[in-house]
C-alpha positions in Angstrom: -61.1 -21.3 7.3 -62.2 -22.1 3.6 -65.2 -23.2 2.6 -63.7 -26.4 1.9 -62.2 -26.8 5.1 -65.2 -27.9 6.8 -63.5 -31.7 7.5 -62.4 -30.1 10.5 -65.8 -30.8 11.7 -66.6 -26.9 12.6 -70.1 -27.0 14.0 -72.6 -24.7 12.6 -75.9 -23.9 14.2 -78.3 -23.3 11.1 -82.2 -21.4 12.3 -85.2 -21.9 10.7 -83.8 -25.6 9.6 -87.3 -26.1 7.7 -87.1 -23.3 5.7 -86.0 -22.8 2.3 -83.1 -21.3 2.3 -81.8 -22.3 5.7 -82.2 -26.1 4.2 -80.0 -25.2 0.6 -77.5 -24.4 3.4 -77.3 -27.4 5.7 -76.9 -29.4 2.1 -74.3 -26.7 1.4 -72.9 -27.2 5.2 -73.1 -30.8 4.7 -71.4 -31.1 1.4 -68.5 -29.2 2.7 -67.6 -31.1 6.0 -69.4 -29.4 8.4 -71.0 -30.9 11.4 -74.8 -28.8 12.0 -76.9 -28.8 14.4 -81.0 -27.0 12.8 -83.6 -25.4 15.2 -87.0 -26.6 14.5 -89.8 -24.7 16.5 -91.0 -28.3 17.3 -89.1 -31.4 17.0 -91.8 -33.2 15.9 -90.7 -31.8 12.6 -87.7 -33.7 12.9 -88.5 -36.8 11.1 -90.0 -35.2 8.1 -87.5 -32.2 7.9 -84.6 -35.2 7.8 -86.5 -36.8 5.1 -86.6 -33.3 2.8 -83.1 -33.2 2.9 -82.3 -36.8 2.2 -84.5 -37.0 -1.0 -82.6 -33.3 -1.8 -79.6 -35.0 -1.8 -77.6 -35.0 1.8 -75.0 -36.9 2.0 -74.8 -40.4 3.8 -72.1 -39.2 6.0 -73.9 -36.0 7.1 -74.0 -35.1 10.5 -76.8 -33.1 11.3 -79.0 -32.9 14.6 -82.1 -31.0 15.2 -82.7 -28.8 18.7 -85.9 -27.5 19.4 -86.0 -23.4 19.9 -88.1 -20.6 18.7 -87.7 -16.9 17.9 -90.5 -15.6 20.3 -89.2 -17.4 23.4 -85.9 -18.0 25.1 -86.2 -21.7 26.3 -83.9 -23.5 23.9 -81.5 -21.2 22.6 -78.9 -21.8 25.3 -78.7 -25.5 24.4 -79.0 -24.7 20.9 -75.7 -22.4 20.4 -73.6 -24.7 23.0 -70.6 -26.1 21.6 -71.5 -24.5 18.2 -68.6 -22.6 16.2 -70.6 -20.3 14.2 -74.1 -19.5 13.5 -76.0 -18.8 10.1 -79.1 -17.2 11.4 -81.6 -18.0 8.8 -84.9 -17.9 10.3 -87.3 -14.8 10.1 -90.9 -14.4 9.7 -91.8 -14.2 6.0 -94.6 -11.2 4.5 -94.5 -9.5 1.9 -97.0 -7.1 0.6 -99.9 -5.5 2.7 -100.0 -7.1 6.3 -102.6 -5.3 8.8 -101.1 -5.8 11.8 -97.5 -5.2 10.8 -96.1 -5.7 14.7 -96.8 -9.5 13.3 -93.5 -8.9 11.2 -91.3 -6.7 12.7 -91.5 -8.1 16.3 -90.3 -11.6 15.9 -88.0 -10.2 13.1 -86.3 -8.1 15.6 -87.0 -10.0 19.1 -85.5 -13.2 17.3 -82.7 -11.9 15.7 -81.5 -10.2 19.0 -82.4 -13.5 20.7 -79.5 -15.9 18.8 -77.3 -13.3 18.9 -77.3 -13.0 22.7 -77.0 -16.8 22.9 -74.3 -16.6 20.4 -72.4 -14.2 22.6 -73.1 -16.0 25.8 -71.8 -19.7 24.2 -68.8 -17.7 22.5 -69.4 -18.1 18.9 -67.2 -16.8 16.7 -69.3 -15.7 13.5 -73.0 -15.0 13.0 -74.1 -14.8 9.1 -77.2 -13.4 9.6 -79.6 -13.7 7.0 -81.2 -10.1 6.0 -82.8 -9.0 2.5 -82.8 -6.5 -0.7 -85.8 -5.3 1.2 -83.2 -3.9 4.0 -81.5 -2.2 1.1 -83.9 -1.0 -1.6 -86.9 -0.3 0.1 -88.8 3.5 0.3 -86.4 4.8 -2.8 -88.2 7.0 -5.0 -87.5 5.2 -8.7 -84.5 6.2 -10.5 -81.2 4.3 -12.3 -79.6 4.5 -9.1 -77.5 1.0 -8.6 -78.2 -0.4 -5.4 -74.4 -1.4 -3.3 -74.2 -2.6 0.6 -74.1 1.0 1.2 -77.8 1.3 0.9 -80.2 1.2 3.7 -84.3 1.1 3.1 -86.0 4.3 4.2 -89.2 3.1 6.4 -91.4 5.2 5.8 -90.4 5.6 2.1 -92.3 5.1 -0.9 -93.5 1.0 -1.3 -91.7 0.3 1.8 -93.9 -2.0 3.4 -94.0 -4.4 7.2 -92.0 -7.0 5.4 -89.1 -4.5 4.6 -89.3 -2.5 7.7 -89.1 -6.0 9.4 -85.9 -6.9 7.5 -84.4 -3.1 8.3 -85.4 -3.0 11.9 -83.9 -6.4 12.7 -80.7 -6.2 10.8 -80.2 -2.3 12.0 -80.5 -3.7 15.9 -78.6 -6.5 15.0 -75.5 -4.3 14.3 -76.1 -2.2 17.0 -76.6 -4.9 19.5 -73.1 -5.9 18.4 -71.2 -2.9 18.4 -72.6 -2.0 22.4 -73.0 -5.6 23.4 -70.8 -7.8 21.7 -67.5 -6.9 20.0 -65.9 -9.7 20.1 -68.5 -11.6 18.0 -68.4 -11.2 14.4 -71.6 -10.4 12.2 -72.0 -11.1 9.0 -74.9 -10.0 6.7 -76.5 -11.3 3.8 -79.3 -9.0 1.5 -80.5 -11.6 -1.4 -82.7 -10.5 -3.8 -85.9 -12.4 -5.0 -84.9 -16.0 -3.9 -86.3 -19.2 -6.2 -84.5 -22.0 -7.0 -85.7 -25.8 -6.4 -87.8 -26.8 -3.8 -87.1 -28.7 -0.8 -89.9 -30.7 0.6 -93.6 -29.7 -0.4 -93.7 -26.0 1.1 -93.2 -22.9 -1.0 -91.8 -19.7 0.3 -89.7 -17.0 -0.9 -89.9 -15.6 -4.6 -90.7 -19.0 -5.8 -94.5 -18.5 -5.2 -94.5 -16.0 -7.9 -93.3 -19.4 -10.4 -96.0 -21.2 -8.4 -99.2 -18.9 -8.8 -97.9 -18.8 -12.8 -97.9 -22.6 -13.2 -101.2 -22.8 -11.3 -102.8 -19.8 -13.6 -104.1 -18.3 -10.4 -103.2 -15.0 -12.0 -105.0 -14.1 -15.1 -102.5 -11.1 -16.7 -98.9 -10.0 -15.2 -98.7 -6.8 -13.6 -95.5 -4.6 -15.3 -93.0 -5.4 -12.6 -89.8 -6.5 -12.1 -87.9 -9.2 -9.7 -84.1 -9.4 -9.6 -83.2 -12.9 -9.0 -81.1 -15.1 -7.7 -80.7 -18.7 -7.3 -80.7 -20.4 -3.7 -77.9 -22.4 -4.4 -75.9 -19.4 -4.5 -77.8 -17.5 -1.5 -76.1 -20.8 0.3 -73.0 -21.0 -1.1 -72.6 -17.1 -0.4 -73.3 -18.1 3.3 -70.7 -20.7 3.4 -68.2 -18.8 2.0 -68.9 -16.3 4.5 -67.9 -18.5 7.8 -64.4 -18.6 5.9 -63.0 -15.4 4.7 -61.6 -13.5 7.2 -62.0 -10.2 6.0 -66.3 -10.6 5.6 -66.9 -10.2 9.5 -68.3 -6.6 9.8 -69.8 -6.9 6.2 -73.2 -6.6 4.5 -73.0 -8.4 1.0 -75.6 -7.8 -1.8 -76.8 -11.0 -3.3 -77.6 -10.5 -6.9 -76.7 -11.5 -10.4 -77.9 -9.2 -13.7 -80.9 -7.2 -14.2 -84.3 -7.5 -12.5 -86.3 -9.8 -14.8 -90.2 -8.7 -16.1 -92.8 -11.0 -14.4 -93.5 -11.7 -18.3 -90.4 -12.5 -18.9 -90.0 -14.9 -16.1 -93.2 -16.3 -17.4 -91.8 -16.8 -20.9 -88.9 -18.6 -19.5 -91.1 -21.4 -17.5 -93.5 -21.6 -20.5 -90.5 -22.1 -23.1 -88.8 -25.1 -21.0 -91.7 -27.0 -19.4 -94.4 -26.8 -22.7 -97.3 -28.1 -22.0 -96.8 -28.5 -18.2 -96.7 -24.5 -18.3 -100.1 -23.9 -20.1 -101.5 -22.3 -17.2 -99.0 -19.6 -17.4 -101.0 -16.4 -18.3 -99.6 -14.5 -21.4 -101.3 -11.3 -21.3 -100.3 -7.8 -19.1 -102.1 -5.8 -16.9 -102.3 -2.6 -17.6 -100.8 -0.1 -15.3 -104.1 1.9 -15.5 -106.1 -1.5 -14.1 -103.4 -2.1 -11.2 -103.8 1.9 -10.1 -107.4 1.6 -10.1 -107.7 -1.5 -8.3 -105.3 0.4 -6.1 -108.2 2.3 -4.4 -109.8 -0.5 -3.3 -107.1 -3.4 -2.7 -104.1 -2.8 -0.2 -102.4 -5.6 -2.1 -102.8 -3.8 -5.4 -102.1 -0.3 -3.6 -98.1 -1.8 -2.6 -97.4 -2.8 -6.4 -98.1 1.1 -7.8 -94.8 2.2 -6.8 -92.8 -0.7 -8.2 -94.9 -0.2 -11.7 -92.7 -0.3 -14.4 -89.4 0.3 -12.5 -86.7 -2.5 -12.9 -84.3 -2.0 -9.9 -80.6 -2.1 -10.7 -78.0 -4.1 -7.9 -74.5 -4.5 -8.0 -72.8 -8.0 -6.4 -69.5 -6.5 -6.7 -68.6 -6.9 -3.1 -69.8 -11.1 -2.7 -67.9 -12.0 -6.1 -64.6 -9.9 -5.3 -64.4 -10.4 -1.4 -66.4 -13.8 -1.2 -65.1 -15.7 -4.4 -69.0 -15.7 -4.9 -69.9 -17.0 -8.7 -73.8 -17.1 -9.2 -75.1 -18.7 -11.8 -77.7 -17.5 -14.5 -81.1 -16.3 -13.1 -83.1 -18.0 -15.1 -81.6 -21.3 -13.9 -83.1 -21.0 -10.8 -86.5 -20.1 -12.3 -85.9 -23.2 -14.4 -85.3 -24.9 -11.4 -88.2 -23.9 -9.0 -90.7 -24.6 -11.6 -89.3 -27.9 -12.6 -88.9 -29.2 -9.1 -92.8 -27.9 -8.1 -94.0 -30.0 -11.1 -91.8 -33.2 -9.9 -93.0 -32.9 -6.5 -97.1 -32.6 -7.8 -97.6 -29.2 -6.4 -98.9 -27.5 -9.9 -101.6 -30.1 -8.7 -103.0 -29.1 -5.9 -105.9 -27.2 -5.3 -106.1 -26.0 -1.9 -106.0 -22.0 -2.3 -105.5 -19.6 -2.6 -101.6 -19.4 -2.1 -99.8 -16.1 -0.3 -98.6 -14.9 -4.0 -102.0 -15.0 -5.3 -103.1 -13.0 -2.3 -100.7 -11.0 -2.2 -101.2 -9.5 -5.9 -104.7 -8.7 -4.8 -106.1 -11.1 -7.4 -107.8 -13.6 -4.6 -108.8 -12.9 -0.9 -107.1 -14.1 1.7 -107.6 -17.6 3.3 -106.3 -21.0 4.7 -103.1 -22.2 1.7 -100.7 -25.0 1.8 -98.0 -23.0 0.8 -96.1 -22.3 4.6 -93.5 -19.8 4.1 -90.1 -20.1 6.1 
């Protein structure tokens, strides 16, 4: 089955259906033919979720319904997967950076991922795509031009590896295991995208898009020297799609990527170039590596950015645009996009911080934010 074959009315159970990436692919779903069917931790949601995706554009004739379930319980999930063709298992716990009780992040990473996949088994589902990351891939490297493939694994206790990437790791390792001893007959499908922005859905930021956020909202006063590879979430969601429909991606991991891993100056020069004067806040100046190690000794933020200093990863999509048909489009597009959207939807506004990038950085304490992650 095609992508485009989705008139048959396969139904696809999408997780996490408030979430950022998990709602780029119910409009993706939608716009192909496909009926869904999103898990909300509450249904309450459900009225407000529905409205997100109708100002983002899904269509009239969309058939979507919403089913309460949650990764850190088992009530639910048997109702959710019934009747459902495949899964895109998008939902997962969100951290990067310095987390003090890392069980926070690799628990429900790992509990919930085992969780749909044993309902997915029990109601017969043919495909999973699972939603994993770059930080299953990349993570705990020492720095080098080595070009990161599928083939790559994150070693945990590696250099910069940190709860968030040993969360991703952990869950997508047992996921694979849990299917080769548990479940053969179902197929898994993985998914590693890099630094995810693109345009926002709703008024929640999440993903790679807070680092355009804390830039538009000056929260940061210099760049640190690092770099993020991108990729747009229009084509972290078309990748999935695509994935329910060629035969030979079951059993696959596929790198998400598309050219080099951008400066966070550059990516700064690219949102102040399009959006002028909306972009004043966006700082100009760099941080001296000196400053970041130094603030190292005292900040646990700053402390996980020292091994990334200066080192621009390199990623290969070879496998998603040969075996998928996958065509991304230009990085900066999506950065283009996630800023532009944030402005439209008044969030450069908004003054409740500080916001998870911020912290994150080390450059503001942490505290209650706005900003809900997926």
């Amino acid at each position: 089955m095609s992508e485009h074959e989705g008139a048959t009315r396969a139904t696809v159970l999408v997780t996490g259906g408030s979430g950022f990436i998990a709602g780029h692919c119910i409009l993706r779903l939608a716009a192909s033919g496909f009926r869904i069917r999103a898990t909300l931790r509450s249904l309450a949601k459900e009225e407000a979720v529905r409205a997100s995706l109708e100002s983002a554009g899904l269509p009239e004739d969309a058939i979507l319904e919403f089913a309460q379930a949650d990764l850190m319980g088992d009530d639910g999930w048997a109702e959710a997967t019934a009747g459902v063709d495949d899964v895109l298992h998008v939902a997962s716990p969100v951290m990067p950076g310095h987390v003090e009780d890392e069980s926070k992040v690799i628990v429900p990473a790992r509990e919930g991922t085992l969780r749909v996949l044993r309902a997915a088994r029990d109601a017969g589902v043919r495909r999973v795509v699972l939603t994993s990351a770059f930080h299953a891939d990349s993570w705990g490297h020492p720095n080098s031009d080595h070009v990161f493939t599928e083939e790559d694994w994150t070693v945990l206790d590696g250099p910069g590896a940190d709860a968030y990437a040993r969360s991703k790791t952990i869950a997508e390792r047992a996921a694979w295991q849990f299917v080769r001893d548990e479940a053969p007959s179902l197929e898994l499908v993985t998914m590693l995208p890099v630094g995810v922005m693109g345009p926002v859905i709703g008024r929640d930021v999440s993903g790679a898009n807070e680092v355009v956020l804390h830039m538009l909202t000056g929260q940061i006063p210099a760049f640190p020297h690092l770099f993020i590879p991108v990729v747009d979430v229009r084509d972290v969601a078309a990748a999935h799609v695509l994935a329910l429909g060629v035969p030979g991606a079951a059993g696959q991991r596929f790198l998400l990527s598309n050219g080099p891993a951008l400066e966070l100056r550059e990516i700064g020069d690219v949102v102040r170039q399009q959006l002028g004067e909306r972009a004043s806040r966006v700082p100009t100046r760099t941080l001296p590596n000196v400053v970041v190690r130094l603030g190292g000794l005292f900040s646990p933020s700053l402390r996980a950015l020292v091994p990334d200093l200066g080192h621009a990863k390199a990623t290969s999509n070879a496998k998603a645009v040969g075996l998928l048909g996958w065509t991304p489009r230009d990085p900066r597009e999506a950065i283009l996009a996630a800023a532009e959207s944030m402005v439209a939807k008044g969030l450069v506004d908004l003054r409740e911080w500080p916001c998870p990038a911020a912290t994150r950085l080390g450059l503001v304490s942490r505290g209650p934010h706005r900003y809900a992650p997926d």
